[in-house]
TORPA-119556 format. One record per residue: residue in three letters; residue number from 1; x, y, z of N, C-alpha, C, CB in turn. Coordinates in Angstrom, 1 decimal, padded with zeros to 4 digits. Glycine has a CB too. Layout:
! residues N
+---------+-----+--------+--------+--------+--------+--------+--------+--------+--------+--------+--------+--------+--------+
! residuo ! num !     nu !     nv !     nw !    cau !    cav !    caw !     cu !     cv !     cw !    cbu !    cbv !    cbw !
+---------+-----+--------+--------+--------+--------+--------+--------+--------+--------+--------+--------+--------+--------+
!     ALA ! NUM !      X !      Y !      Z !      X !      Y !      Z !      X !      Y !      Z !      X !      Y !      Z !
...
+---------+-----+--------+--------+--------+--------+--------+--------+--------+--------+--------+--------+--------+--------+
! end
This chain:
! residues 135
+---------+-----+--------+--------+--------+--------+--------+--------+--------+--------+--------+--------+--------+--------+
! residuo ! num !     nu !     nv !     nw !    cau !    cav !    caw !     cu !     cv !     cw !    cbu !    cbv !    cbw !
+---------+-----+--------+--------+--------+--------+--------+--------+--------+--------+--------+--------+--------+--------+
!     UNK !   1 ! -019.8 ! -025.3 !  010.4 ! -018.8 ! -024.8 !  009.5 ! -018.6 ! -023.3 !  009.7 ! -019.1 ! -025.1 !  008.1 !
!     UNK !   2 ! -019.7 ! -023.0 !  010.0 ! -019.3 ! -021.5 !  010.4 ! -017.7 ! -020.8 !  011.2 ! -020.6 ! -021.2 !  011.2 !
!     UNK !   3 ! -017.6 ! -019.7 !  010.7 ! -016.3 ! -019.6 !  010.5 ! -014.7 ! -020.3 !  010.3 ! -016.3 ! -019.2 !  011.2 !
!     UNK !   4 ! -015.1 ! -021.2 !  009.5 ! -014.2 ! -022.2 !  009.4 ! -013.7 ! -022.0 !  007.7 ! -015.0 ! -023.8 !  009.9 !
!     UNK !   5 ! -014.5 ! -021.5 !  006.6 ! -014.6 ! -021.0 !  005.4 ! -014.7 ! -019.5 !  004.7 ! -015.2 ! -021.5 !  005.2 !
!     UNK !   6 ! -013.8 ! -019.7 !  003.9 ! -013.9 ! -018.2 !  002.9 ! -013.7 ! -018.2 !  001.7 ! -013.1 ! -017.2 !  003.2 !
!     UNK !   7 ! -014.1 ! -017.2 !  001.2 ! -013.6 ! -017.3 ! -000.2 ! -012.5 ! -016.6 ! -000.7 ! -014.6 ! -017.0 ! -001.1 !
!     UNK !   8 ! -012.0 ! -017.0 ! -001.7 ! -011.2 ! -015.8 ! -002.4 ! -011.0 ! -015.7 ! -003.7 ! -009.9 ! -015.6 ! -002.0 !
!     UNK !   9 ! -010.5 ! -015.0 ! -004.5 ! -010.5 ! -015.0 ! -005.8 ! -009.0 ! -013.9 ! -006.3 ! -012.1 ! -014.5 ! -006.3 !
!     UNK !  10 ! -008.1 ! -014.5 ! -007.3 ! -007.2 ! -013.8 ! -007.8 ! -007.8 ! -013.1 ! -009.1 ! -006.0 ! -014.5 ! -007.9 !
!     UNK !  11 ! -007.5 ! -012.0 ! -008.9 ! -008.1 ! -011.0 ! -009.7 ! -007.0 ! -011.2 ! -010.9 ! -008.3 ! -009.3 ! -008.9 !
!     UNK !  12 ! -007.9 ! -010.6 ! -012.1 ! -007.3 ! -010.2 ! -013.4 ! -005.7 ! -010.1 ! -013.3 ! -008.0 ! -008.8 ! -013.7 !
!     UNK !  13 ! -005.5 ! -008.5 ! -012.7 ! -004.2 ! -008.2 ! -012.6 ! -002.7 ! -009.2 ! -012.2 ! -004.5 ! -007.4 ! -011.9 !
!     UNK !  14 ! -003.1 ! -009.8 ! -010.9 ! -002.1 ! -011.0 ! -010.1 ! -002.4 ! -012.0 ! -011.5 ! -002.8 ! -011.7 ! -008.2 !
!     UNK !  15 ! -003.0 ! -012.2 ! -011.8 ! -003.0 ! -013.7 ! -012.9 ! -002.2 ! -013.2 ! -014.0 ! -004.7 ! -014.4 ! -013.6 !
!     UNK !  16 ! -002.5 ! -012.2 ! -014.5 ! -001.5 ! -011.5 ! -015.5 ! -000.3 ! -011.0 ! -015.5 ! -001.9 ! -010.5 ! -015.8 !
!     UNK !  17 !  000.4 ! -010.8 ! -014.0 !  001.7 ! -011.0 ! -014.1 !  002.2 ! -012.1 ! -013.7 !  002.3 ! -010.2 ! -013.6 !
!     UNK !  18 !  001.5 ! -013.2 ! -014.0 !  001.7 ! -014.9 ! -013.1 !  002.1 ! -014.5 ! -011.7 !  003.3 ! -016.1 ! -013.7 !
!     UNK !  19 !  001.2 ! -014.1 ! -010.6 !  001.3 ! -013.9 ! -009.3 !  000.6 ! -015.1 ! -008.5 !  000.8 ! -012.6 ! -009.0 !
!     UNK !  20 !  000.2 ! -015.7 ! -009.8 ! -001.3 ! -017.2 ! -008.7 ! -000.2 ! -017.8 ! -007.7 ! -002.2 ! -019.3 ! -010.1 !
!     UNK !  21 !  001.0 ! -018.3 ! -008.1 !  001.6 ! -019.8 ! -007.3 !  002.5 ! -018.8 ! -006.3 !  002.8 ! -021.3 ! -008.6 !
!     UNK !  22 !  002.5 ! -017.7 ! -006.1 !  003.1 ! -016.7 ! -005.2 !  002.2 ! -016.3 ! -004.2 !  003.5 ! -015.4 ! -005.9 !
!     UNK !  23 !  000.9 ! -016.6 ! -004.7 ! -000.3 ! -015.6 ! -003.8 ! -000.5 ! -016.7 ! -003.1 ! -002.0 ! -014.8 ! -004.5 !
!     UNK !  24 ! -000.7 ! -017.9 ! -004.1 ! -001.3 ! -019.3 ! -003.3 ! -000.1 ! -020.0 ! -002.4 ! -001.9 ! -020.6 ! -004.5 !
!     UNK !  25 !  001.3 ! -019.6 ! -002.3 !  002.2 ! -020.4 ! -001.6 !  001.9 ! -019.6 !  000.0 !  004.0 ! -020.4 ! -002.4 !
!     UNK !  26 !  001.5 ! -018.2 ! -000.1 !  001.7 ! -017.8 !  001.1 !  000.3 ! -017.9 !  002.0 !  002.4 ! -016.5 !  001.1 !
!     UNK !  27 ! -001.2 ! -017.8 !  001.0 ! -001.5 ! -018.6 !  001.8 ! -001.7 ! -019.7 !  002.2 ! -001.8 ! -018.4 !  001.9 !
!     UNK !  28 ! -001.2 ! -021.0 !  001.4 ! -001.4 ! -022.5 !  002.5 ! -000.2 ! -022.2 !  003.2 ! -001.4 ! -024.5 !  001.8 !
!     UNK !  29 !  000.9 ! -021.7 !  003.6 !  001.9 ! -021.2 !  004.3 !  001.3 ! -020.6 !  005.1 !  003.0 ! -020.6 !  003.7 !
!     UNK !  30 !  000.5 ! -020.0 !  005.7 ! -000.8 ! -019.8 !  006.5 ! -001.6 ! -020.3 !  007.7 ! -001.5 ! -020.0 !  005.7 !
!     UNK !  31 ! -001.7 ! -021.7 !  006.6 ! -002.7 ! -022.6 !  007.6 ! -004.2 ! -023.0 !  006.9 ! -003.2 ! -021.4 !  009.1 !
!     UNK !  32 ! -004.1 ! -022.1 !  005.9 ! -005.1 ! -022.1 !  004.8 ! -005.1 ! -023.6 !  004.4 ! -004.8 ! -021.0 !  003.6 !
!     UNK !  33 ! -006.1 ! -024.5 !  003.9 ! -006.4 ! -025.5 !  003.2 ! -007.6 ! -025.3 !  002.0 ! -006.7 ! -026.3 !  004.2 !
!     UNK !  34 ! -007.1 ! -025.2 !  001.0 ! -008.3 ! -025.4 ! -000.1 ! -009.2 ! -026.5 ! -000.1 ! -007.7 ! -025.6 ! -001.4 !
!     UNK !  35 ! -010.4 ! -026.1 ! -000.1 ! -011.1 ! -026.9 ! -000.1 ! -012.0 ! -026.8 ! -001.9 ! -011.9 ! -026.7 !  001.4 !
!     UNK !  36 ! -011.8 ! -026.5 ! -002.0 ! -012.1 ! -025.7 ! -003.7 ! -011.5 ! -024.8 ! -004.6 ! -013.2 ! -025.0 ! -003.8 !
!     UNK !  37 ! -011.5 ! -025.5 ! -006.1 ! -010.6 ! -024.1 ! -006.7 ! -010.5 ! -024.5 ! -008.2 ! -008.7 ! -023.9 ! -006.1 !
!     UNK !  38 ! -011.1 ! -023.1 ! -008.8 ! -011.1 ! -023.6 ! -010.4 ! -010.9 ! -022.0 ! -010.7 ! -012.8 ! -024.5 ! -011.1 !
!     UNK !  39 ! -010.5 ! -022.5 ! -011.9 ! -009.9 ! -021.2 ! -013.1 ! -010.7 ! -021.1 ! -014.1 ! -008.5 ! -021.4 ! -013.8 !
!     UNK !  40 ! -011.5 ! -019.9 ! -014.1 ! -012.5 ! -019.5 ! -015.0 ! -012.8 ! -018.2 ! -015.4 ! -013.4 ! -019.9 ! -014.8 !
!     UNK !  41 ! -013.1 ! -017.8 ! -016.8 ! -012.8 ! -016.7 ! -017.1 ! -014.5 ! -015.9 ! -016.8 ! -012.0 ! -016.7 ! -018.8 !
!     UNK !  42 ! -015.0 ! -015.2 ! -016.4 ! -016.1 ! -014.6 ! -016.0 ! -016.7 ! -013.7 ! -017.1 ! -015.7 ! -013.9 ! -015.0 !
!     UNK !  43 ! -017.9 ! -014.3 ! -017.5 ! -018.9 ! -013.2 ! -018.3 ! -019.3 ! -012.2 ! -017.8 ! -020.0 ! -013.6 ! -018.6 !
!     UNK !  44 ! -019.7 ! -011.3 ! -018.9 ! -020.4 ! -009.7 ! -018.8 ! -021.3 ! -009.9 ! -017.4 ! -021.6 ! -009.3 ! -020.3 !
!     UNK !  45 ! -022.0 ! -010.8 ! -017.6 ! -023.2 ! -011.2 ! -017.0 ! -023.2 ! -011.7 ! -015.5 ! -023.7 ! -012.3 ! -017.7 !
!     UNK !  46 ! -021.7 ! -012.8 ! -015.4 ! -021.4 ! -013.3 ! -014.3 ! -020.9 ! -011.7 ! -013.2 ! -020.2 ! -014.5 ! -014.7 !
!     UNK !  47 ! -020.3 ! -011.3 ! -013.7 ! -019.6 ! -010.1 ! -013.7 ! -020.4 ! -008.9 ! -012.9 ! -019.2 ! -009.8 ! -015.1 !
!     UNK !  48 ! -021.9 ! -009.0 ! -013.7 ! -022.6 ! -007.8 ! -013.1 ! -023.0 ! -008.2 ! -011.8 ! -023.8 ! -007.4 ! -014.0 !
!     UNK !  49 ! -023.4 ! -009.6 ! -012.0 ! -024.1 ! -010.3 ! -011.1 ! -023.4 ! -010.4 ! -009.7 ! -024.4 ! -011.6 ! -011.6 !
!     UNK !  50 ! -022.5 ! -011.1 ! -009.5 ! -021.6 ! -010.7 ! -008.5 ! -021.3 ! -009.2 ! -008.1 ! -020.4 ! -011.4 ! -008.8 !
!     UNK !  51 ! -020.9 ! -008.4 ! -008.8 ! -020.6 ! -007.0 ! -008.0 ! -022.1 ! -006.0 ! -008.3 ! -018.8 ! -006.2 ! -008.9 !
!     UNK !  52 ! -023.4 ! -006.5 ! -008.4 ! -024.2 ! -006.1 ! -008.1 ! -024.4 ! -004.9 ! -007.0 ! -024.5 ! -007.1 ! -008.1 !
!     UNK !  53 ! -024.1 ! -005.8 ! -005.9 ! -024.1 ! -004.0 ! -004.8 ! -023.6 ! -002.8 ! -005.3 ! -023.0 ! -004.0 ! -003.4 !
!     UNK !  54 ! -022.7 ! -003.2 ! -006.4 ! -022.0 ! -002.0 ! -006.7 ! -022.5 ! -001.0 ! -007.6 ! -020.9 ! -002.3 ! -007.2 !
!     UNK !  55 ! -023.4 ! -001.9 ! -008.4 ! -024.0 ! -001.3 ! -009.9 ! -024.7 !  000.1 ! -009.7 ! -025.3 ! -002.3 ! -010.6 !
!     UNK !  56 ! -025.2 !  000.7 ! -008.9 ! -025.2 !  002.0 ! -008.7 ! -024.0 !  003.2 ! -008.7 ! -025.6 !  001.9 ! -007.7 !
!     UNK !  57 ! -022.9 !  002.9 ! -008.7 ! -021.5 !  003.5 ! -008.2 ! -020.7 !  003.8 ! -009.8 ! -020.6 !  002.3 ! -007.1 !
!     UNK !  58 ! -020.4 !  004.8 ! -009.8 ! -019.7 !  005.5 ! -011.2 ! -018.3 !  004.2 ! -011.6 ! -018.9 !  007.4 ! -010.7 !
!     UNK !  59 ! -018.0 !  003.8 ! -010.6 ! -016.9 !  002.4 ! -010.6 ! -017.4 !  001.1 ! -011.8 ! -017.1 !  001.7 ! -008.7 !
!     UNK !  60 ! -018.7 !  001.1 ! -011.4 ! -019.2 !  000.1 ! -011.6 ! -018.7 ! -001.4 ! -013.7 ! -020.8 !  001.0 ! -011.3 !
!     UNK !  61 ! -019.3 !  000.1 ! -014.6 ! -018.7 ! -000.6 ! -015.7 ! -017.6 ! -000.8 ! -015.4 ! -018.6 ! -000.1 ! -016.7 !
!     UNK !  62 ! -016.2 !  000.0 ! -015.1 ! -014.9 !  000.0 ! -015.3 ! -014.8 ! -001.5 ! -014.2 ! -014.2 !  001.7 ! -014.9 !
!     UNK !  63 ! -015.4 ! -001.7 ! -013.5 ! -015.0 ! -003.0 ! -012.4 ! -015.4 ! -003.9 ! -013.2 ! -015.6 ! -003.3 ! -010.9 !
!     UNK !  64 ! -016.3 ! -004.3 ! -013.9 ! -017.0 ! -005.5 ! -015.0 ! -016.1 ! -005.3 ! -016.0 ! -018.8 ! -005.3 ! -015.7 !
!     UNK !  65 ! -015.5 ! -004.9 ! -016.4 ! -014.3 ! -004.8 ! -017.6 ! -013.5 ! -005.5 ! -016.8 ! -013.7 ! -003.2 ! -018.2 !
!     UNK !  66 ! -013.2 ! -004.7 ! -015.9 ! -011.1 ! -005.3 ! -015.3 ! -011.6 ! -007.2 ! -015.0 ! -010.3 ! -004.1 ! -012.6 !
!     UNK !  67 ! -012.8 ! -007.0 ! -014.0 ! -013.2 ! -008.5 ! -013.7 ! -012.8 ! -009.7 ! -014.9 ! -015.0 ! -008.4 ! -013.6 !
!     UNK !  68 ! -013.6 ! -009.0 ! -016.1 ! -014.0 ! -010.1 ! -017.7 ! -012.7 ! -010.1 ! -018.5 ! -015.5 ! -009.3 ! -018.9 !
!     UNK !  69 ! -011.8 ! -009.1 ! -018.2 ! -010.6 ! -009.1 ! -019.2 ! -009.5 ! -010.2 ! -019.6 ! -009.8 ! -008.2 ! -018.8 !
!     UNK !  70 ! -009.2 ! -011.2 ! -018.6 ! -009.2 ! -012.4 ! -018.5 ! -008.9 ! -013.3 ! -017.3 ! -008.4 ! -012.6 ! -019.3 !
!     UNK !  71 ! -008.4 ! -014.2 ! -017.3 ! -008.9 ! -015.2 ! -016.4 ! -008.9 ! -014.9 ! -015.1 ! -008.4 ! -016.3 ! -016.6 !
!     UNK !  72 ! -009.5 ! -015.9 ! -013.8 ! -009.0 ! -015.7 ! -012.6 ! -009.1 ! -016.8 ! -012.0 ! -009.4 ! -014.7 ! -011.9 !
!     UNK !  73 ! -009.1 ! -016.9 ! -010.8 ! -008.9 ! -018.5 ! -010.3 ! -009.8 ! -017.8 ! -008.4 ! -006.3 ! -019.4 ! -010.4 !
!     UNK !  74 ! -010.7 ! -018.9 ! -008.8 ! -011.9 ! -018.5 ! -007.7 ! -011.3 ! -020.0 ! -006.7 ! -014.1 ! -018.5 ! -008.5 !
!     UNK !  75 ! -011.4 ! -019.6 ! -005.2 ! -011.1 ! -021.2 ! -004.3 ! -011.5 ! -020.4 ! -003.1 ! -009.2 ! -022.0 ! -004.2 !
!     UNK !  76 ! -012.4 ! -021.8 ! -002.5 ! -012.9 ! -021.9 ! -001.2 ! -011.8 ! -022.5 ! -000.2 ! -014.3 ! -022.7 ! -001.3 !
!     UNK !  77 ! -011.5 ! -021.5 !  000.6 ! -010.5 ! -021.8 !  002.1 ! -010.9 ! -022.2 !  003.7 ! -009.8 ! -020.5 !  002.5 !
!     UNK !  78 ! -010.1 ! -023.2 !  003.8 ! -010.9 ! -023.5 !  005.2 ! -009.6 ! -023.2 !  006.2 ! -011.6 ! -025.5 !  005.4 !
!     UNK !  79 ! -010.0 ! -022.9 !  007.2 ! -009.1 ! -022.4 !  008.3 ! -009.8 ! -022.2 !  010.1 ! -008.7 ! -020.7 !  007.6 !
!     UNK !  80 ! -010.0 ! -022.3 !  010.7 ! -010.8 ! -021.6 !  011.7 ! -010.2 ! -020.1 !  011.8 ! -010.6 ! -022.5 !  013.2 !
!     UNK !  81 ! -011.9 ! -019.8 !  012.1 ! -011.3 ! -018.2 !  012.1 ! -011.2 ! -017.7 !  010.6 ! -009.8 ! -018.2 !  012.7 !
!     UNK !  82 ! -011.4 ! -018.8 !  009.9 ! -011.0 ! -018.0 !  008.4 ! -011.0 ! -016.6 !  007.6 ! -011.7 ! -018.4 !  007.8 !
!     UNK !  83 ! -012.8 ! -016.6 !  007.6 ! -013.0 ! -015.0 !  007.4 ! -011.9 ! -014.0 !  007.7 ! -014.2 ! -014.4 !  008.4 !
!     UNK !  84 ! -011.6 ! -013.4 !  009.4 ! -011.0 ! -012.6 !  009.8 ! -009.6 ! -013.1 !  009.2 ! -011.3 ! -012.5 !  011.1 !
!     UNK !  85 ! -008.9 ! -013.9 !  009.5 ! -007.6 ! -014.0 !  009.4 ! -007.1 ! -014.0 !  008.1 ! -007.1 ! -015.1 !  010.0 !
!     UNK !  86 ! -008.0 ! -014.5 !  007.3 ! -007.7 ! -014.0 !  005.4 ! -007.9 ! -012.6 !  005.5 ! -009.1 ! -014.6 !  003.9 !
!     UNK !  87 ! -008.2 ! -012.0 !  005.6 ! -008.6 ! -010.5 !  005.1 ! -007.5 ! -009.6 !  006.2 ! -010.6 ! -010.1 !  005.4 !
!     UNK !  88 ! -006.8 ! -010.3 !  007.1 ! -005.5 ! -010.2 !  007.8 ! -004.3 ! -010.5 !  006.9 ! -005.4 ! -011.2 !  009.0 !
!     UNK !  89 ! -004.2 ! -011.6 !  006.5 ! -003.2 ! -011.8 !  005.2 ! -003.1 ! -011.1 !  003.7 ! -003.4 ! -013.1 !  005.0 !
!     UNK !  90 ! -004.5 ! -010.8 !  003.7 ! -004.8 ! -009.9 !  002.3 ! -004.3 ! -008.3 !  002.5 ! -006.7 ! -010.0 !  001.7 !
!     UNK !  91 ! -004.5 ! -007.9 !  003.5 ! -004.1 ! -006.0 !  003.9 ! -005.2 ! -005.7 !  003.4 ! -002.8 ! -005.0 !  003.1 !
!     UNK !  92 ! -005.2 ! -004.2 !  003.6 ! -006.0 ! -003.2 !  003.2 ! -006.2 ! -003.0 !  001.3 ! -005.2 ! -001.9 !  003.9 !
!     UNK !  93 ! -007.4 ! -002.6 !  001.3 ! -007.8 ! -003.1 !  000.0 ! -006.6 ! -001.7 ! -000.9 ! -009.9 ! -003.2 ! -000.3 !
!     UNK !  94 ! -006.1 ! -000.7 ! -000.4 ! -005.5 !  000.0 ! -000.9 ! -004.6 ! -000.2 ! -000.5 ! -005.6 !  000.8 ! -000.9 !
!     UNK !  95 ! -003.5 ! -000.8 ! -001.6 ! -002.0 ! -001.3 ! -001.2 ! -001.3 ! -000.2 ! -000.5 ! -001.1 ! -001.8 ! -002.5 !
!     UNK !  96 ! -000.8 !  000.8 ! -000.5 !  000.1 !  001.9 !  000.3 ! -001.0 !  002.0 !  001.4 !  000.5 !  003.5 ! -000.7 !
!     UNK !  97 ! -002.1 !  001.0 !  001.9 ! -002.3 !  001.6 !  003.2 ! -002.0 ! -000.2 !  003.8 ! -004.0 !  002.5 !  003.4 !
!     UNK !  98 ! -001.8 ! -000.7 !  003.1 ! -001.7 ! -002.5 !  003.6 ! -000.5 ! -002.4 !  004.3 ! -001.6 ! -003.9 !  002.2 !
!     UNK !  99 ! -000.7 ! -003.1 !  005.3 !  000.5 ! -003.6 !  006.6 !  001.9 ! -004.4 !  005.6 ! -000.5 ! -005.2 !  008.1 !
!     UNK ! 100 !  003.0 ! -004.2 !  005.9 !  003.6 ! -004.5 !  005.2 !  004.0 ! -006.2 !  005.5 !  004.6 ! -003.5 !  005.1 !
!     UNK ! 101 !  003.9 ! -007.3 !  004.3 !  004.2 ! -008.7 !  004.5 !  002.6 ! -009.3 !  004.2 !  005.0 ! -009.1 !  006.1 !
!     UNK ! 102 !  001.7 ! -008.4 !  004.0 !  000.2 ! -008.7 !  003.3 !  000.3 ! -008.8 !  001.8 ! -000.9 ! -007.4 !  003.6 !
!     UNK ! 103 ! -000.7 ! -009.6 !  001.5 ! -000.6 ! -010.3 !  000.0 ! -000.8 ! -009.2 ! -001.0 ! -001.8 ! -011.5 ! -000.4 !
!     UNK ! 104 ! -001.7 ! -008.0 ! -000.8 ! -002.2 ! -006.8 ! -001.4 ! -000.5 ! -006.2 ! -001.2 ! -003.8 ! -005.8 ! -000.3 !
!     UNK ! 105 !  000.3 ! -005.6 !  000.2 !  000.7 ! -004.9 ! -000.2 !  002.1 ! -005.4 ! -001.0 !  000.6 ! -004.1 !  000.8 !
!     UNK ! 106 !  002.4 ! -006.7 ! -001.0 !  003.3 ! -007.4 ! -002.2 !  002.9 ! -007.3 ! -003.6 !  003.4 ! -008.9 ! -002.0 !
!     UNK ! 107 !  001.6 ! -007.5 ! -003.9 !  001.2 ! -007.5 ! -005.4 !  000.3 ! -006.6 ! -005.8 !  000.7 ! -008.6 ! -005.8 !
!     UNK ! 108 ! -000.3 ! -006.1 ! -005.2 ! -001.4 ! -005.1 ! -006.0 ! -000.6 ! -003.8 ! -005.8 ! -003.1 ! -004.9 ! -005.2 !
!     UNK ! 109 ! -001.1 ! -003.2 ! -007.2 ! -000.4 ! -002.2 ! -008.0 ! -001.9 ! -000.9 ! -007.3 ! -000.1 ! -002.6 ! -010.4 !
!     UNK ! 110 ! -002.5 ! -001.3 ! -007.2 ! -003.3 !  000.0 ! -006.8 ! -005.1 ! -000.5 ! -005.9 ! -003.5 !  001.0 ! -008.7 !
!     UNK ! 111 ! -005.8 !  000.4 ! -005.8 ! -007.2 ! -000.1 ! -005.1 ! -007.9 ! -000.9 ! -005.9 ! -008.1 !  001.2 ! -004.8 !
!     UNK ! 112 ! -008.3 ! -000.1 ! -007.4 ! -008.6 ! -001.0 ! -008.6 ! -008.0 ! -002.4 ! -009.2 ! -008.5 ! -000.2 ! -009.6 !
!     UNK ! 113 ! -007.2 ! -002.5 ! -009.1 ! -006.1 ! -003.3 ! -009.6 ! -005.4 ! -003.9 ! -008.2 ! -005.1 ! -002.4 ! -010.6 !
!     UNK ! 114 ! -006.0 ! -004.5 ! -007.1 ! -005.5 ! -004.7 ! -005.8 ! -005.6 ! -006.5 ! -005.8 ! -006.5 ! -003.9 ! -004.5 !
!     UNK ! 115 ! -005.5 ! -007.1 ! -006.5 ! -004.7 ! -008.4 ! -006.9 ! -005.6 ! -009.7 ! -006.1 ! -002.9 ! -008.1 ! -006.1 !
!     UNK ! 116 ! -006.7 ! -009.6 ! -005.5 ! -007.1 ! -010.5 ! -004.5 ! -008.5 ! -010.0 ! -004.0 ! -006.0 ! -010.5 ! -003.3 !
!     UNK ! 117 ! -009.3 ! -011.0 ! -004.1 ! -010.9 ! -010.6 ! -003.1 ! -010.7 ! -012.3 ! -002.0 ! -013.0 ! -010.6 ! -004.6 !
!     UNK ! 118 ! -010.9 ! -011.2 ! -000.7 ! -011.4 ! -011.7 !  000.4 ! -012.7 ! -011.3 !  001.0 ! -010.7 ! -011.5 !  001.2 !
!     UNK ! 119 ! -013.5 ! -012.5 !  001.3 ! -014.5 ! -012.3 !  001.7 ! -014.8 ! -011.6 !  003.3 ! -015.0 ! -013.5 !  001.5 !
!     UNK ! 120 ! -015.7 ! -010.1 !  003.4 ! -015.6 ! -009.4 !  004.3 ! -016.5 ! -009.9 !  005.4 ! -015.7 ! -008.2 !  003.9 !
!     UNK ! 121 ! -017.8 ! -010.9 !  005.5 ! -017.8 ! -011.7 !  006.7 ! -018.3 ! -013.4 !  006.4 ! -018.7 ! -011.0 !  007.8 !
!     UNK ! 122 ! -018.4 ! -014.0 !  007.4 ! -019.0 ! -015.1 !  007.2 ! -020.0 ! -015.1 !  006.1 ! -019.6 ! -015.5 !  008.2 !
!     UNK ! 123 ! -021.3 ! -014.7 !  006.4 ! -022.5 ! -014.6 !  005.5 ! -021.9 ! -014.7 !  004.0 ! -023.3 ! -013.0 !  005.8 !
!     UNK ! 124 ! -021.5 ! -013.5 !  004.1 ! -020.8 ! -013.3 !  002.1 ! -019.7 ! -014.5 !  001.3 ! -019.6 ! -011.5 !  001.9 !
!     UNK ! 125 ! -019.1 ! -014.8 !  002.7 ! -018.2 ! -016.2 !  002.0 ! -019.5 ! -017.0 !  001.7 ! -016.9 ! -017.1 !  003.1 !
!     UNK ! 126 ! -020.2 ! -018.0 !  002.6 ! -021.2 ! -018.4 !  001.6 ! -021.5 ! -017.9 !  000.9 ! -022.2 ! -018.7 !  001.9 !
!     UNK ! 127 ! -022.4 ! -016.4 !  000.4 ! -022.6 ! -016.3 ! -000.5 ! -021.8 ! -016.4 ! -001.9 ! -022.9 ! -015.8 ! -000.2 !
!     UNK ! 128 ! -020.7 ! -015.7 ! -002.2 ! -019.5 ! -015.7 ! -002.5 ! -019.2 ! -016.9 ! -002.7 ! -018.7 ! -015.1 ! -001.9 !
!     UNK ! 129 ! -019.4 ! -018.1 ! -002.7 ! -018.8 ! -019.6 ! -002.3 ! -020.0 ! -020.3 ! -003.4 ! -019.0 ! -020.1 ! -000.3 !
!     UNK ! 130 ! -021.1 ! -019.9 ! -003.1 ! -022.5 ! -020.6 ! -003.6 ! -022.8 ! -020.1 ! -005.1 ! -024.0 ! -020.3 ! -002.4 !
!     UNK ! 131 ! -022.1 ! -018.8 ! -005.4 ! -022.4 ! -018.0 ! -006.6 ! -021.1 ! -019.0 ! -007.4 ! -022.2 ! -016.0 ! -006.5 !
!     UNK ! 132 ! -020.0 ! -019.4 ! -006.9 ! -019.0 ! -019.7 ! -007.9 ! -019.0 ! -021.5 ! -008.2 ! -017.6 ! -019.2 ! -007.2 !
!     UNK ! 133 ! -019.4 ! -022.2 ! -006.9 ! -019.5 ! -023.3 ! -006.8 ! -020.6 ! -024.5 ! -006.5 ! -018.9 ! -023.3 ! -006.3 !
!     UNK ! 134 ! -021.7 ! -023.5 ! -006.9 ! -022.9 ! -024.3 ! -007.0 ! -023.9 ! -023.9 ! -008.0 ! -023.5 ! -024.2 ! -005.8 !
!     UNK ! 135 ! -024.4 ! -025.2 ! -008.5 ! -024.7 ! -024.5 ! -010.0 ! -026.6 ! -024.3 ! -009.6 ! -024.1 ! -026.0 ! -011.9 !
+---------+-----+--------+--------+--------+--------+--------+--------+--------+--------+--------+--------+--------+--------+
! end
């Protein structure tokens, strides 16, 4: 299965201006197939736990807030090549630097608020994959 899966998750912001069935039409318009996908609102806890790497970084509360504020919708993607070619479709995590016709630079309003997590290699999509969908 390797390189054949990834994860992704619509952040806070895209769910809040109903961006889900916009984000998700372009990518199975893609090539993308879901292979998993649920809508769930994320605890304090869940929250730290996943952006852990980060918890050192002045960012850190203010990202566990935006994360927990309300819902999002987490789904595992299968594609060959996946990894790379999602994070091709997503752009640059700062929208005014995203290639134009990328999902970031259509909907995300800014770096913080950048509408979409793609997993940055193989390894972390399992991980990323096993934190949301395996209990």
């Amino acid at each position: 299965m390797e390189n054949n899966l990834t994860f992704t998750m619509i952040k806070p912001d895209a769910m809040e201006k109903g961006y889900f069935t916009k984000i998700f039409s372009i990518i199975l318009k893609s090539g993308f197939r879901i292979s998993a996908l649920k809508l769930i609102h994320l605890t304090r806890n869940q929250a730290k736990t996943f952006y852990k790497i980060h918890s050192n970084k002045p960012f850190f509360e203010e990202l566990v807030a935006f994360m927990t504020r309300s819902p999002i919708v987490v789904a595992v993607l299968k594609k060959d090549n996946a990894v790379d070619d999602f994070r091709k479709l997503i752009g640059s995590t700062n929208p005014e630097e995203a290639e134009e016709g990328t999902i970031r630079k259509k909907y995300a309003s800014s770096i913080e608020a950048n509408a979409i997590h793609g997993s940055d290699s193989d390894e972390n999509a399992q991980i990323e994959i096993d934190f949301f969908f395996k209990n």
